[in-house]
ZADOMI-54655 format. One record per residue (C-alpha): residue number from 1; x, y, z. Coordinates in steps of 0.001 Angstrom, whole numbers, plus 500000, padded with zeros to 6 digits. Example, Ala and Ser with C-alpha at 12.3 -4.5 7.8 and 13.67 -1.06 7.14 Angstrom:
% ZADOMI-54655
> n | u | v | w
> 1 | 512300 | 495500 | 507800
> 2 | 513670 | 498940 | 507140
//
This chain:
% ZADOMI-54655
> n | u | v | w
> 1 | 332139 | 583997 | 851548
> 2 | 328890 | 582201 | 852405
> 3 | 326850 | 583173 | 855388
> 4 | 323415 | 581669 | 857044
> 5 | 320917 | 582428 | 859455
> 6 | 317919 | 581189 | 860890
> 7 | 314733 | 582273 | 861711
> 8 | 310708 | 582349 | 860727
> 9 | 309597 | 583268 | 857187
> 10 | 307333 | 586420 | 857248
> 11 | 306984 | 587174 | 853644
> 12 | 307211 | 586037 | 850205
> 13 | 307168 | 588593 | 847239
> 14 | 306938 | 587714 | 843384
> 15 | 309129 | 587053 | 841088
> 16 | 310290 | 590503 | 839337
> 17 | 311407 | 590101 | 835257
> 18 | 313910 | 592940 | 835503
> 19 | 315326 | 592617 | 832128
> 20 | 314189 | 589678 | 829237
> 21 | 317166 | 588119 | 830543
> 22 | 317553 | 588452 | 834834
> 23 | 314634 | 587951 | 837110
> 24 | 314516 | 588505 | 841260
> 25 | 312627 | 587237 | 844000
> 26 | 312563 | 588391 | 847819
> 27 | 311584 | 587004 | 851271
> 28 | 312100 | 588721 | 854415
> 29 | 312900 | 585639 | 857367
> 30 | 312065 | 587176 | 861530
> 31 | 315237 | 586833 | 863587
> 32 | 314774 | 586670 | 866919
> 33 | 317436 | 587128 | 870159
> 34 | 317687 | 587286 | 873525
> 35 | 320367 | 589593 | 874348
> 36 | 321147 | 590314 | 877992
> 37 | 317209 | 589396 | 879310
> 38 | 316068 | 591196 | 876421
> 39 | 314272 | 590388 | 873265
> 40 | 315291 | 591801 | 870276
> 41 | 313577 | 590874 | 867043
> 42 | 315085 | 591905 | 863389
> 43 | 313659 | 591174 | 859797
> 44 | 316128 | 590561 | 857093
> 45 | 314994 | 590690 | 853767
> 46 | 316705 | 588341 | 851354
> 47 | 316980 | 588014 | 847143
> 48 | 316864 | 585150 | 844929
> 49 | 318101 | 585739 | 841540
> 50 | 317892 | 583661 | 838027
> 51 | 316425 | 579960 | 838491
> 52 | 317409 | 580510 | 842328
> 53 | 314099 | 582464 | 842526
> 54 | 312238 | 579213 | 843278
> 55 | 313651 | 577908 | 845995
> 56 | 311023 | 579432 | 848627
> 57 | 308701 | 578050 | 846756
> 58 | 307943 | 575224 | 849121
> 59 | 308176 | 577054 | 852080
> 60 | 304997 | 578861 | 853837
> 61 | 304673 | 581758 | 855549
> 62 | 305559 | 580943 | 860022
> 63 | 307944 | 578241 | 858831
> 64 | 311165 | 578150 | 860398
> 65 | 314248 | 577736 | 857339
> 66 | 318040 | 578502 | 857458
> 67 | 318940 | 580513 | 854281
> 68 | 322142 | 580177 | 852730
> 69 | 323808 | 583494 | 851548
> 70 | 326420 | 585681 | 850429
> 71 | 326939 | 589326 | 850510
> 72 | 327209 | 591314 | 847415
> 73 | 327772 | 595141 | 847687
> 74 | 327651 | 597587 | 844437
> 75 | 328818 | 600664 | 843712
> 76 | 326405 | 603124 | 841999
> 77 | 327350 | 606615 | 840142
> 78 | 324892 | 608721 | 838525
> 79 | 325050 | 612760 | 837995
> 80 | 328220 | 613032 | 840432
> 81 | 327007 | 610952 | 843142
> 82 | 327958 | 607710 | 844850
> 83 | 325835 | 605505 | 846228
> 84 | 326084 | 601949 | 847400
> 85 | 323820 | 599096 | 847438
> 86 | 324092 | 595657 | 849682
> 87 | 322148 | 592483 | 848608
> 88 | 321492 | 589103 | 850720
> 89 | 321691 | 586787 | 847492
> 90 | 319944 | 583303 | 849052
> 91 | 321732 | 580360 | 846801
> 92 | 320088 | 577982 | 849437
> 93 | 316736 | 577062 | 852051
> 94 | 316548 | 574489 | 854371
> 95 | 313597 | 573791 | 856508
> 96 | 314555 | 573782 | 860535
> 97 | 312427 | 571233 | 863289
> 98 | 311096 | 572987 | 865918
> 99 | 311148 | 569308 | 867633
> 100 | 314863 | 568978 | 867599
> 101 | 316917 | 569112 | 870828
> 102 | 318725 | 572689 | 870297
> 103 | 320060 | 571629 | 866508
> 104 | 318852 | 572712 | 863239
> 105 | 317889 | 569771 | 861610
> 106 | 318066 | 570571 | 857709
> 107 | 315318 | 568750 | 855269
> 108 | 316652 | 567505 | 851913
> 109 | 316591 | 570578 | 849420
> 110 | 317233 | 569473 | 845844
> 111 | 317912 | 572591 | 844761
> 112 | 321225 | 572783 | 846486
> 113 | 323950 | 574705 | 844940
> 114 | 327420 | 575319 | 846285
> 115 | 328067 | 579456 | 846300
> 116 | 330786 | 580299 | 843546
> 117 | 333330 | 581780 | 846017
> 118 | 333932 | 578292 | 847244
> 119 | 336641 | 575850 | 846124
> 120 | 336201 | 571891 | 846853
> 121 | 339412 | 570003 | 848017
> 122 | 339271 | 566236 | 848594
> 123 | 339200 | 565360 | 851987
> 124 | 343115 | 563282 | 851425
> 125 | 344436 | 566916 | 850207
> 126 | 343250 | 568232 | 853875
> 127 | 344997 | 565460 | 855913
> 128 | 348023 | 565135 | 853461
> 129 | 348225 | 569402 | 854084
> 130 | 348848 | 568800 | 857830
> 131 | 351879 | 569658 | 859272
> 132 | 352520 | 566355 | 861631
//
């Protein structure tokens, strides 16, 4: 399932060789809300992984994105205990106007990749699905 949120990027780490063959990057994005009169602010720290690790690249630090995510949660045993572990994996940034009137206006990213929980059905199969 594929998630997204917006807010203003904060911080960009390097990218982390974990292994010769998987690499990581991380960005934490400011998420701001007013929730009954007050103001509550939360940092969210996302990961990048393979050649997704790029695609902050372009952005700068006060910019205001919408990342793309999905939620992936691992279970961890070692000596006879459990732990568990829950990673934002970013598969997509989009840069957001501060100009527009209330809407998220996405630029063009060209590194756009469709997360691979999703399927893709023509839009004929949707109409030809309904039941009138």
């Amino acid at each position: 399932m594929s998630y997204e949120l917006s807010g203003k990027l904060t911080a960009k780490f390097e990218t982390i060789q974990r292994t010769g063959t998987f690499k990581v990057r991380e960005f934490a994005v400011e998420k701001t809300d007013d929730i009954g009169g007050r103001t509550v602010t939360n940092y969210v720290k996302f990961q990048c992984v393979q050649e997704k690790t790029t695609i902050i690249d372009k952005y700068n630090v006060g910019d205001e994105i919408k990342v793309h995510f999905n939620i992936k949660g691992t279970k961890w045993e070692k000596d006879g205990k459990v732990n568990y572990f829950t990673n934002l994996d970013a598969w997509r940034v989009e840069a957001v106007s501060a100009t527009a009137t209330g809407a998220d206006i996405p630029a063009t990213d060209s590194e756009y990749m469709e997360p691979l929980d999703t399927f893709s059905a023509s839009p004929t199969d949707a109409i030809d699905d309904l039941p009138f």
